[in-house]
ROTI-855181 format. One record per residue (C-alpha): z, x, y. Coordinates in nm, 4 decimals. Last residue first. Layout:
<sites>
<site c3="Z" c1="X" c2="Y"/>
...
</sites>
This chain:
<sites>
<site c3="-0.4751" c1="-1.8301" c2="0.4176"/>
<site c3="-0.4611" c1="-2.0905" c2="0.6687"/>
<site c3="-0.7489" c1="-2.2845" c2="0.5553"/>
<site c3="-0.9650" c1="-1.9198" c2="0.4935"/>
<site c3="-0.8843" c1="-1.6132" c2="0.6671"/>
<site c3="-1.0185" c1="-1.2876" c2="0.6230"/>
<site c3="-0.8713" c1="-1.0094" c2="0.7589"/>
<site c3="-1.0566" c1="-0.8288" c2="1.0429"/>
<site c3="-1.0729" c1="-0.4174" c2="1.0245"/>
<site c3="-1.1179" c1="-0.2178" c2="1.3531"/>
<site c3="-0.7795" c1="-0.1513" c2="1.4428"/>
<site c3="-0.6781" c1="-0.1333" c2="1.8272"/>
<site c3="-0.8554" c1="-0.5159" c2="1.8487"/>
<site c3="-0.5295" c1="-0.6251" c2="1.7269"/>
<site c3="-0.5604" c1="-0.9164" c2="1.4530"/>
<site c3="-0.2526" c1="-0.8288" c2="1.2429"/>
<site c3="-0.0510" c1="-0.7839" c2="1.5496"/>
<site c3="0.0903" c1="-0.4043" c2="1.5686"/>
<site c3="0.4142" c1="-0.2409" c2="1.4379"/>
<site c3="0.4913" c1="0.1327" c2="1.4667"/>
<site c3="0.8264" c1="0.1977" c2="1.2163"/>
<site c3="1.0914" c1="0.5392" c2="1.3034"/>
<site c3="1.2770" c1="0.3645" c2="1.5121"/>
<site c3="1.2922" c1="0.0179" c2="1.2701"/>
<site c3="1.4958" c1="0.3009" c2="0.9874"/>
<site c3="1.4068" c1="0.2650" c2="0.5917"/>
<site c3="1.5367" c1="0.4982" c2="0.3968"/>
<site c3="1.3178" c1="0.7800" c2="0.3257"/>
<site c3="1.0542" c1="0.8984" c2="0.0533"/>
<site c3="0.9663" c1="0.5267" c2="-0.0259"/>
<site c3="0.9124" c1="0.3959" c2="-0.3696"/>
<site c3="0.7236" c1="0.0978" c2="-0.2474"/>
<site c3="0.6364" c1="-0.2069" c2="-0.5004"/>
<site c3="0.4122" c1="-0.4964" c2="-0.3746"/>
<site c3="0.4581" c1="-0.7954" c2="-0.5307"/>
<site c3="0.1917" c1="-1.0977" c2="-0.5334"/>
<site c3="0.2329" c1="-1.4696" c2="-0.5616"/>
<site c3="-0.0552" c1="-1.6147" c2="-0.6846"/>
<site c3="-0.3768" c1="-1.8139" c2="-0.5931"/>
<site c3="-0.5858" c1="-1.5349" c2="-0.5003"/>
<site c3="-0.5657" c1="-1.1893" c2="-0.2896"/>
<site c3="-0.2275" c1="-1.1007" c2="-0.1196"/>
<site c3="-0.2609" c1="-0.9487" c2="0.1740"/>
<site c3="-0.1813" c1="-0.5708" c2="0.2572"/>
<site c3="-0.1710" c1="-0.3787" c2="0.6035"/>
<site c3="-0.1712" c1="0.0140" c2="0.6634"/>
<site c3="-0.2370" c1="0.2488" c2="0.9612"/>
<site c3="-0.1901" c1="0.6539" c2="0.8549"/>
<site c3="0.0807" c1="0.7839" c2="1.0652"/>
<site c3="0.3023" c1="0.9468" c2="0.7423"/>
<site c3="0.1598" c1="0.9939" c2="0.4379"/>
<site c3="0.0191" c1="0.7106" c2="0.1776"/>
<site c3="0.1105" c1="0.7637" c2="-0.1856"/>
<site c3="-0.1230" c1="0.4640" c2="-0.4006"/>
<site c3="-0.0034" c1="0.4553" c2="-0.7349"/>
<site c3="-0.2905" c1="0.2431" c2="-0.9496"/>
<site c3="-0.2874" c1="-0.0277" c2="-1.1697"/>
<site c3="-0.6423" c1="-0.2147" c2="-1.1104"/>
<site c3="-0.5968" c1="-0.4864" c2="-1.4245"/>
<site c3="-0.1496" c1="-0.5359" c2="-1.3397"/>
<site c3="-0.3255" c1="-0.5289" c2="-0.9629"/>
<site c3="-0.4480" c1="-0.3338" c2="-0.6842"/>
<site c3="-0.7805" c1="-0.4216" c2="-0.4582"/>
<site c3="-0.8134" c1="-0.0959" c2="-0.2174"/>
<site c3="-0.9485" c1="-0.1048" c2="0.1260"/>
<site c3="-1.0836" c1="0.2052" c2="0.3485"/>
<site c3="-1.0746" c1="0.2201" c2="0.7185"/>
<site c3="-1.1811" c1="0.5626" c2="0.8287"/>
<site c3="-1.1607" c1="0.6080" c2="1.2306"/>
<site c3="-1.0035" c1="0.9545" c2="1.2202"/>
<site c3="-1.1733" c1="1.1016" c2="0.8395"/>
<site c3="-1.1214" c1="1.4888" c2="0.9462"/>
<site c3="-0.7735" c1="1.3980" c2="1.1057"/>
<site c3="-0.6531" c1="1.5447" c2="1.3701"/>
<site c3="-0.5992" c1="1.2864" c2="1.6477"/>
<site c3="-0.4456" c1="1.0588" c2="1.3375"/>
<site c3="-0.6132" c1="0.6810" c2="1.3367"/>
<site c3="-0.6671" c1="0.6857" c2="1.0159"/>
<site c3="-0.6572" c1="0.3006" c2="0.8592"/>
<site c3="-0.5536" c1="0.1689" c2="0.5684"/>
<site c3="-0.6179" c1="-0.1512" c2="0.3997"/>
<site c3="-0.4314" c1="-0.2483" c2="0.0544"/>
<site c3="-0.5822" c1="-0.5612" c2="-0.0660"/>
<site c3="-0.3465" c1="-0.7241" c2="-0.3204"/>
<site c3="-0.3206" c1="-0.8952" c2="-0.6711"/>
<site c3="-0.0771" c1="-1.0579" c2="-0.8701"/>
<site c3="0.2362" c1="-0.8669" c2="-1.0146"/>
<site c3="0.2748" c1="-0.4991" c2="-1.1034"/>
<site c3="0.1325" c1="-0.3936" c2="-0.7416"/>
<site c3="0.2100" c1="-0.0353" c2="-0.6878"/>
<site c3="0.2643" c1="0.1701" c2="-0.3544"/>
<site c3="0.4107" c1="0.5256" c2="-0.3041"/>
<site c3="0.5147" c1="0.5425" c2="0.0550"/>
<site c3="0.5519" c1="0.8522" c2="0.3154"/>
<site c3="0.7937" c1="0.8182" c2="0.5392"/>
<site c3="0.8155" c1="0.9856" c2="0.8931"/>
<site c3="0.6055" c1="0.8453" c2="1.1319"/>
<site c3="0.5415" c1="0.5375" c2="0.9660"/>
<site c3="0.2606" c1="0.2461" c2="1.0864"/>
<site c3="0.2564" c1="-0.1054" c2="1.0286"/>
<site c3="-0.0093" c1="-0.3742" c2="1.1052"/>
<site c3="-0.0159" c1="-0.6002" c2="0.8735"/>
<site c3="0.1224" c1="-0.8068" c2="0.6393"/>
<site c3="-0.1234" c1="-1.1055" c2="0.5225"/>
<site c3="-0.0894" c1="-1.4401" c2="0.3152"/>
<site c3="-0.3381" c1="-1.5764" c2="0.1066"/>
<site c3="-0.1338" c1="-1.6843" c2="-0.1794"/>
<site c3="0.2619" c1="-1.5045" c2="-0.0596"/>
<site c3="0.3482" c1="-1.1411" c2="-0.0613"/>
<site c3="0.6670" c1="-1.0868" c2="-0.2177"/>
<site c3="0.7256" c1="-0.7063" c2="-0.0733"/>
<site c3="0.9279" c1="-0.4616" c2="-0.2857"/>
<site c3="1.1858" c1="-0.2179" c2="-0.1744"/>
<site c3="1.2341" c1="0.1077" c2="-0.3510"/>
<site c3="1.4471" c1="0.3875" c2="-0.1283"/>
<site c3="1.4698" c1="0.7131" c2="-0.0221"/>
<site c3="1.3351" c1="0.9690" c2="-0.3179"/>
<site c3="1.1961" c1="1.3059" c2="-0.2727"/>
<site c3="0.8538" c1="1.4297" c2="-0.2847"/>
<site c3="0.6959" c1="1.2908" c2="-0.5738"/>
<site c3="0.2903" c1="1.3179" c2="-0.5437"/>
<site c3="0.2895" c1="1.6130" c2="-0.8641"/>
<site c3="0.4801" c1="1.3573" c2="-1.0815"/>
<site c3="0.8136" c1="1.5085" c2="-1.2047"/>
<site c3="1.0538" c1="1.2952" c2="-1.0495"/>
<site c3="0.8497" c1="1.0126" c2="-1.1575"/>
<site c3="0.6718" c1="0.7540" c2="-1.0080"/>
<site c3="0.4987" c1="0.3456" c2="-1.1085"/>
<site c3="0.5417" c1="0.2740" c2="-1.4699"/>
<site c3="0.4609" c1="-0.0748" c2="-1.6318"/>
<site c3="0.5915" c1="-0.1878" c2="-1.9551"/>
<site c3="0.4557" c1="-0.4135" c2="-2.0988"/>
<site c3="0.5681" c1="-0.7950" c2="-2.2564"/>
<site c3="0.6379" c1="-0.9089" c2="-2.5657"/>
<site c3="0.3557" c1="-0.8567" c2="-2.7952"/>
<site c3="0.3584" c1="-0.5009" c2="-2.6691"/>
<site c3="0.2114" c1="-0.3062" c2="-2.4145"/>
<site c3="0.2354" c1="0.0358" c2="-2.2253"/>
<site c3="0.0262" c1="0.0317" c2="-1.8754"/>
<site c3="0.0136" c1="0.3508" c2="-1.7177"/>
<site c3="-0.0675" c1="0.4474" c2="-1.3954"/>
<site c3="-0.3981" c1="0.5723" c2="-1.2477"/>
<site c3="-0.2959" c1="0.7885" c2="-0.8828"/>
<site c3="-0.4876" c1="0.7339" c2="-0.5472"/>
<site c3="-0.3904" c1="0.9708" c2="-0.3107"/>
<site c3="-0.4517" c1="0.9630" c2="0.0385"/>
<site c3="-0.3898" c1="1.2612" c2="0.2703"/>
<site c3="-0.8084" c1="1.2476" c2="0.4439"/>
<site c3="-0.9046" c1="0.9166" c2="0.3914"/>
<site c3="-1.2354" c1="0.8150" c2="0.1447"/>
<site c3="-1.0116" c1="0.8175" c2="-0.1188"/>
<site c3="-1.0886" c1="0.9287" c2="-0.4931"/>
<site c3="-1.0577" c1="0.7101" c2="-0.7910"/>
</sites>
């Protein structure tokens, strides 16, 4: 799977099952999107719920979702950019398991999709530092994407 944004790459991982369980990797040191390591966090996304708007200027991430299923938006807003005003959405999941490695000032929210708690995995090429973070309001008008909403969700 090829993005439509200019920086994005969108990586197929490996699943490797067994009647107990699987085993699902996300990044190694010798993948060619590795850059260097700063942290792994993961985000428990609740049924419904959205996180959005954040921005790096710094870190790139590496995302996975190993449990549930979320829609990844990004958006390019860089000056420079051949695909500036691209929003683009990706459904990942255990069934869609994909490494998504965003770079730095590319627009990004996730929500979690269905009636399950979701995890999103980051192996993040920095630790993480609030200076370096852009935050907007999920519904700002500065982004043209609008998250649907259903009952609260």
């Amino acid at each position: 799977m090829k993005s439509k944004i200019q920086g994005i790459s969108i990586t197929d991982l490996k699943i490797i099952g067994d009647k107990g369980g699987a085993v699902l990797h996300m990044l190694r040191s010798d993948d060619p999107v590795f850059c260097k390591f700063g942290e792994i966090y993961f985000s428990k996304i609740l049924p419904g719920a959205v996180k959005a708007w954040k921005l790096h200027k710094k870190m790139t991430l590496n995302l996975a979702v190993p449990v549930g299923k979320v829609k990844l938006v990004l958006y390019d807003n860089r000056i420079r950019s051949k695909t500036k005003g691209v929003v683009e959405e990706i459904i990942l999941s255990e069934e869609n398991y994909k490494l998504v490695t965003v770079p730095p000032l590319i627009w990004f929210g996730f929500k979690a999709v269905g009636d399950e708690v979701a995890f999103l995995a980051d192996c993040a090429t920095i630790p993480y530092d609030p200076a370096e973070i852009e935050r907007l309001e999920t519904f700002s008008e500065k982004i043209p994407y609008e998250w649907e909403i259903k009952n609260g969700k």
